[in-house]
C-alpha positions in Angstrom: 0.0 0.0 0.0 2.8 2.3 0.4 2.9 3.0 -3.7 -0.4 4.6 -2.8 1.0 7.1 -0.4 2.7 10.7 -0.9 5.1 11.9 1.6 7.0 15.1 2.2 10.0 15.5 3.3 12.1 18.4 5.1 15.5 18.3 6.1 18.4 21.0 5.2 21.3 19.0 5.3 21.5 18.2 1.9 23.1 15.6 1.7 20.8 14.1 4.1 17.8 14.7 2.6 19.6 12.8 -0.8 20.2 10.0 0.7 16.8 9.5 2.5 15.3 10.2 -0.8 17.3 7.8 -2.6 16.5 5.2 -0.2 12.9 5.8 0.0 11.0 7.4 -2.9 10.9 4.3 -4.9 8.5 3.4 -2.6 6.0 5.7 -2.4 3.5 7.4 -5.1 4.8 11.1 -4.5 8.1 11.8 -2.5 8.2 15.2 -2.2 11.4 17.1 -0.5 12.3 20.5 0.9 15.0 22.1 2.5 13.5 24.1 4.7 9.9 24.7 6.6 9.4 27.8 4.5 9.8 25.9 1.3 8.1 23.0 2.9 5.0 24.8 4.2 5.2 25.9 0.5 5.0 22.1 -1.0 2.7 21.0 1.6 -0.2 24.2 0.3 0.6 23.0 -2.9 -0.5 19.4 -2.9 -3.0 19.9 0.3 -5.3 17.1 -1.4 -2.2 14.7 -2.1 0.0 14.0 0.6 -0.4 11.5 3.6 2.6 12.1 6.0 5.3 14.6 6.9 9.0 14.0 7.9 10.8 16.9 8.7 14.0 18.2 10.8 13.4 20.7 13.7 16.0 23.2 13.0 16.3 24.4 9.5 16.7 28.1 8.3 13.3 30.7 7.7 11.3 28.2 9.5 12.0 25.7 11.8 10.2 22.3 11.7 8.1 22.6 14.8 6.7 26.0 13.3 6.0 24.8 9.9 4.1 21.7 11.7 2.0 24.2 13.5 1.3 26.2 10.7 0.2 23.1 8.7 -2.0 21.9 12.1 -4.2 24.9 11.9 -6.0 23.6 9.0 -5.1 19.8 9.2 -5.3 18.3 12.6 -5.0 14.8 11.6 -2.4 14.4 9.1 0.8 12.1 10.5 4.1 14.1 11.2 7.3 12.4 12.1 10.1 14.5 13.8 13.8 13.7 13.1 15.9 15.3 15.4 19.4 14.9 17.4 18.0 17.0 20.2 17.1 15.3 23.7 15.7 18.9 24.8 12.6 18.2 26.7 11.0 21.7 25.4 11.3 20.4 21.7 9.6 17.1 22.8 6.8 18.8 24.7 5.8 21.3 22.0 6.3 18.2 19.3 4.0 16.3 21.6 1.5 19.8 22.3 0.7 19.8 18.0 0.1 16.0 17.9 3.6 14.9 16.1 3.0 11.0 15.5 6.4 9.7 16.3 10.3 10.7 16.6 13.3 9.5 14.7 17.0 10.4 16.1 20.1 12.0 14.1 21.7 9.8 12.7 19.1 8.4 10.9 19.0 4.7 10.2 16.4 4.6 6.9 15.3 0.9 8.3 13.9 2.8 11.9 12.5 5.5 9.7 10.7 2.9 7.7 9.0 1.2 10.7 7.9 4.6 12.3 6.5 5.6 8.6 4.5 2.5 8.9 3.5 3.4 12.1 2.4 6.3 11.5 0.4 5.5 8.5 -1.8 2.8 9.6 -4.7 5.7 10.6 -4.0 6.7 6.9 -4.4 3.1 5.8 -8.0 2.8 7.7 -8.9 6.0 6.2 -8.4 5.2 2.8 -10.0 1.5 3.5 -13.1 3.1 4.9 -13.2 5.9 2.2 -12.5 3.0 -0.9 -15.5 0.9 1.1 -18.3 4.1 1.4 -17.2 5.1 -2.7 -17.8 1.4 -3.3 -21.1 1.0 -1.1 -22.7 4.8 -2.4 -22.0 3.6 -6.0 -23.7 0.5 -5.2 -26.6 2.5 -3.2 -26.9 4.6 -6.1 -26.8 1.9 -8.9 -29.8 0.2 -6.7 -31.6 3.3 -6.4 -31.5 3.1 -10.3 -32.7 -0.4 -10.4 -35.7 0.5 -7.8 -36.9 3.4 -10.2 -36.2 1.5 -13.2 -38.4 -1.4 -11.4 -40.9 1.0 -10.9 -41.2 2.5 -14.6 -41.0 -1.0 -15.8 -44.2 -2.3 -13.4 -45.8 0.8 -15.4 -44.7 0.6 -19.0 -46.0 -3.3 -18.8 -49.6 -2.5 -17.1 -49.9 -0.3 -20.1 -48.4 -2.7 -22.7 -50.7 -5.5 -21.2 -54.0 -3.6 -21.9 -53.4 -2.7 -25.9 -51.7 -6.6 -26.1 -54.4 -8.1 -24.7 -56.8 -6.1 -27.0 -54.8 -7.3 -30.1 -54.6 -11.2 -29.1 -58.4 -11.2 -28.5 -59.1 -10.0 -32.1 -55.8 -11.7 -33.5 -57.9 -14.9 -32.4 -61.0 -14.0 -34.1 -59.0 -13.6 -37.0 -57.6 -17.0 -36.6 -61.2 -18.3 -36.6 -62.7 -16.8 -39.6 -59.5 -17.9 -41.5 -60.8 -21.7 -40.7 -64.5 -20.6 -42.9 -62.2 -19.4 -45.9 -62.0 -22.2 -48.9 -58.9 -23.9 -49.1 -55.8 -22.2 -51.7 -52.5 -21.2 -52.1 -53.8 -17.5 -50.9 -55.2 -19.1 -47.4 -52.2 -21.2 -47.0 -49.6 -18.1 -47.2 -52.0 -16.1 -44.9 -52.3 -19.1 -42.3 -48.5 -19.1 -42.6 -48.3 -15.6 -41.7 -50.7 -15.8 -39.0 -49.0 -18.5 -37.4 -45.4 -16.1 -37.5 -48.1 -12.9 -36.2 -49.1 -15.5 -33.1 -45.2 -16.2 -32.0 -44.2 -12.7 -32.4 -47.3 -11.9 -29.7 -46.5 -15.2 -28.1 -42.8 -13.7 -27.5 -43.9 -10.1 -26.5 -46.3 -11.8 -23.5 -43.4 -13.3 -22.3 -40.8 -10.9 -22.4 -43.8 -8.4 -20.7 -44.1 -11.0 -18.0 -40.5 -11.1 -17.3 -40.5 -7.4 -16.6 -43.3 -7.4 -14.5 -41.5 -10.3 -12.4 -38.0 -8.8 -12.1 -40.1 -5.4 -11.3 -42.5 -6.7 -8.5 -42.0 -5.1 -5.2 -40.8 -7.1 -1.8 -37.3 -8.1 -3.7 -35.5 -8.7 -1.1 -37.9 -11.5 0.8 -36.1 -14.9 1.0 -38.2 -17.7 -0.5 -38.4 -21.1 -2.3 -37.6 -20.2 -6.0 -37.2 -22.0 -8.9 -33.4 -21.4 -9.5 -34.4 -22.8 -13.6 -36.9 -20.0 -13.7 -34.9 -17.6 -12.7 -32.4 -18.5 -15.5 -34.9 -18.3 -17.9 -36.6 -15.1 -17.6 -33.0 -12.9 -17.2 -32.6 -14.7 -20.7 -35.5 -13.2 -21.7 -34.9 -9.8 -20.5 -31.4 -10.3 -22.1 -32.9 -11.9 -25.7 -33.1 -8.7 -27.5 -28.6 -8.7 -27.5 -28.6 -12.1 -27.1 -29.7 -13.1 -30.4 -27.5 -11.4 -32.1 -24.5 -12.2 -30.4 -24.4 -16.3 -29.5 -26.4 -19.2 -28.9 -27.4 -20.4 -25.5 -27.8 -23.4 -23.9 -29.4 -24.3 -20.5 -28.7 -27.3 -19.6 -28.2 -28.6 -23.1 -31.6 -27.3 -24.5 -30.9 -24.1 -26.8 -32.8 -21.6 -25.3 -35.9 -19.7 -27.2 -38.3 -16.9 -25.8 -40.8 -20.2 -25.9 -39.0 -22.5 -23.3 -41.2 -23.0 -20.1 -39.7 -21.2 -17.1 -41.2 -24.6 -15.3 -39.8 -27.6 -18.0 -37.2 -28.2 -15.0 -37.0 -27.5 -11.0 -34.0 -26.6 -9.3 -35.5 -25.3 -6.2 -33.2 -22.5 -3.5 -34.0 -20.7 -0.7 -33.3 -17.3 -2.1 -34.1 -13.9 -2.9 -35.8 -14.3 -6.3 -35.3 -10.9 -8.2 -31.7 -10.1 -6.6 -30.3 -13.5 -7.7 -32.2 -12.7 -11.5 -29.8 -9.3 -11.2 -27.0 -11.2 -11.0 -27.7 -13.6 -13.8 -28.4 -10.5 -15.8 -25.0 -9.2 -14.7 -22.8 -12.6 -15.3 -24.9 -13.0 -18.8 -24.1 -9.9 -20.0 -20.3 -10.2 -19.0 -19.9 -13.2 -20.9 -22.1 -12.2 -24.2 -19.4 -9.0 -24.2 -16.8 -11.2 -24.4 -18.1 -13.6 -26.9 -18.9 -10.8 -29.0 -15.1 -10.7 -29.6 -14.9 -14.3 -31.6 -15.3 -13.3 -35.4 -18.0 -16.0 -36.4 -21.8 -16.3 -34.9 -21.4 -20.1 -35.4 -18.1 -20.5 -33.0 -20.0 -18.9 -30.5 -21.6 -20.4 -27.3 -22.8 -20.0 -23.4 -23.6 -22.9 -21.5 -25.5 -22.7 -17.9 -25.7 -25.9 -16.2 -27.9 -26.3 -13.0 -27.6 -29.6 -11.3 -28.6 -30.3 -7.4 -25.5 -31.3 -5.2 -25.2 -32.7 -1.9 -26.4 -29.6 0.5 -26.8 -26.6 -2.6 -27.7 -25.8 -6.2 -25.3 -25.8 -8.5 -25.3 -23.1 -11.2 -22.6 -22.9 -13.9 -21.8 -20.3 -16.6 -19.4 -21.2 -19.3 -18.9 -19.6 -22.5 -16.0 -20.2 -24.9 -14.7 -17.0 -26.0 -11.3 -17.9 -24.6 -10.6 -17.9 -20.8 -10.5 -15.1 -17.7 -7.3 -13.2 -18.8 -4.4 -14.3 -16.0 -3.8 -10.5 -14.9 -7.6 -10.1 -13.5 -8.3 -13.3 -12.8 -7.5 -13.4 -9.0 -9.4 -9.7 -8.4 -12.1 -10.7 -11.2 -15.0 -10.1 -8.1 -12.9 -6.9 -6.5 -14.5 -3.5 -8.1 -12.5 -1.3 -10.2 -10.0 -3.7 -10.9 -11.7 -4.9 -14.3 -10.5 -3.3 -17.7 -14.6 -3.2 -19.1 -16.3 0.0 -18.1 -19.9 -1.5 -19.9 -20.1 -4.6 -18.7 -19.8 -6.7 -15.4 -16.0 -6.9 -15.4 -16.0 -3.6 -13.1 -18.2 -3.0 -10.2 -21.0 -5.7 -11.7 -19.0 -8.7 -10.8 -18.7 -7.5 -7.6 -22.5 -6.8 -6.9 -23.0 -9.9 -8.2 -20.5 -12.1 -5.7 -22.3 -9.6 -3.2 -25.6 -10.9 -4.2 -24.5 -14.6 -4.0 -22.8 -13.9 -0.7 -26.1 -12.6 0.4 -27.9 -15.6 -0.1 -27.6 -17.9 3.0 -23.5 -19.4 2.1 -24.1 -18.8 -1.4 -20.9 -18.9 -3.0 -19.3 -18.0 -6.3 -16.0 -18.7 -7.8 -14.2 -17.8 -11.9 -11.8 -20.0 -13.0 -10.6 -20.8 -16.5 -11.3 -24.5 -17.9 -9.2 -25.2 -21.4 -10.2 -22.1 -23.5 -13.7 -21.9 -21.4 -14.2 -19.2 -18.6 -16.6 -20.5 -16.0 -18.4 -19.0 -13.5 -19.5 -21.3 -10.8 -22.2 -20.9 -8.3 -23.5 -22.7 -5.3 -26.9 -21.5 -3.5 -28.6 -22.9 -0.4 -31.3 -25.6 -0.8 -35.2 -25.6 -0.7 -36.4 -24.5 2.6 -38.8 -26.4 4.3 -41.4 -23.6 5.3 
């Protein structure tokens, strides 16, 4: 963590301060250095936002360390300073002490003590920055649910007002269907019977995908219950058909999957939260069909999802062949921000997704690479007996 921290440093003797320098800078981010507390209250103004820790030397020309520290105290009252000194004078220890200096160093220096008390001093830093990364990371995720929530709610609206002008046309598409049967027999009927029967799967496929939204739009998301874990596959197909399609076939568990397969052909049955597990389908779906995109031919192109019971859990797996989990993410594949996709689930998705599975009474997930395959692998708690 150090290569995350800026220091400055203030020392006159220079030969001093290029030594320490040479010694230590490599390690840091920033190491910033300045000869006296004048030039160093100077540096400090100029990178107020950047750097975590001050070193400096007590007496130095224009101002003396224990001035500038002072000076930089009345508008930052937490920030770490170390004192190097070859003074034993109580009243430069007991004004150190009165301004909140985090540690002391003695002349000569020995750059291995000076590391230790750096570290020392930096572990507040360290907790800060942890605790700042975690609120970003929870306050993006707040925000991206807030987003889901209203999107939930304009969906639940947008489908009540679909349903009433779908169910209108279906009703009449029907009586359509019927007088058709009274028409004498040709070439005419057959090519509008054929057309009729494309008309009916194109309504057939809208009722579903309006269904879908309506379930992963219902209120009460976050209530644990039996679900059908096959169901749940199914419909965040569904909602992800429209790019789908175009981009590779999909096959749950071994059947190619349509907008006509029944959500209920199979049970897998979890104790679970129903719409936040079909989130993170949606997520893990659309990280793999961005990847398969890549592969130049339709044809080459494939996602498998397998669900099979196990012992004590369900087992879910994703596998698509687009050629593996790149070695240099793979061990911080679920940690956010460390993806190199800023549309898809590489980033912060992945991570909302473990989070979800986490979330789900010992679910577990894990990403590993199998031959050219990049699998996903997911184990969720059992059926509940209510």
């Amino acid at each position: 963590m150090l290569e995350e921290i800026s220091i400055l440093y203030v020392e006159d003797e220079i030969n001093i301060l290029n030594l320490i320098s040479d010694f230590l800078s490599p390690l840091f981010k920033n190491f910033y250095t300045a000869q006296n507390g004048r030039e160093g209250l100077d540096i400090y103004n100029k990178h107020i936002n950047e750097i975590d820790l001050i070193i400096t030397d007590i007496n130095m020309p224009l101002l003396d360390g224990l001035e500038m520290s002072k000076m930089i105290r009345e508008t930052n009252q937490t920030i770490p300073i170390i004192i190097t000194t070859a003074y034993n004078d109580k009243d430069y220890l007991h004004d150190a002490i009165k301004i909140g200096v985090r540690d002391f160093v003695l002349k000569p220096l020995d750059v291995k003590d000076l590391l230790k008390s750096i570290k020392r001093s930096l572990e507040p830093v360290y907790l800060k920055k942890k605790l700042e990364s975690e609120r970003k990371f929870h306050e993006e995720e707040r925000i991206k649910n807030a987003k889901c929530t209203a999107s939930g709610q304009l969906a639940a609206g947008l489908t009540h007002e679909i349903n009433t002008p779908l169910t209108y046309i279906k009703a009449n598409f029907e009586i359509i269907g019927y007088d058709l049967e009274d028409i004498p027999d040709s070439k005419a009927k057959d090519s509008i019977l054929q057309s009729v029967s494309k008309i009916s799967d194109g309504i057939k496929r809208i009722e579903n995908i309006v269904h879908s939204i309506k379930e992963m739009s219902e209120e009460n998301n976050e209530n644990m219950e039996n679900v059908n874990i096959y169901a749940t596959i199914v419909t965040a197909l569904t909602l992800s058909y429209n790019k789908i399609k175009h981009i590779s076939k999909v096959f749950v568990n071994n059947e190619e999957f349509s907008l006509d397969m029944d959500k209920n052909g199979r049970e897998y049955i979890s104790y679970v939260q129903k719409q936040r597990i079909e989130q993170a389908w949606l997520i893990i779906i659309t990280n793999a069909i961005d990847e398969l995109v890549k592969i130049k031919n339709f044809d080459d192109r494939k996602l498998d999802i397998d669900i099979s019971y196990e012992k004590d859990f369900v087992k879910v797996i994703f596998k698509d062949n687009a050629g593996g989990i790149k070695e240099g993410i793979l061990d911080n594949i679920f940690e956010p921000f460390k993806g190199t996709k800023n549309s898809s689930g590489m980033g912060v998705g992945l991570s909302i997704a473990k989070k979800i599975i986490n979330d789900q009474n010992k679910g577990m997930i894990k990403a590993y690479n199998e031959k050219q395959h990049a699998v996903f692998e997911i184990q969720l708690p059992p059926k509940k007996d209510l």
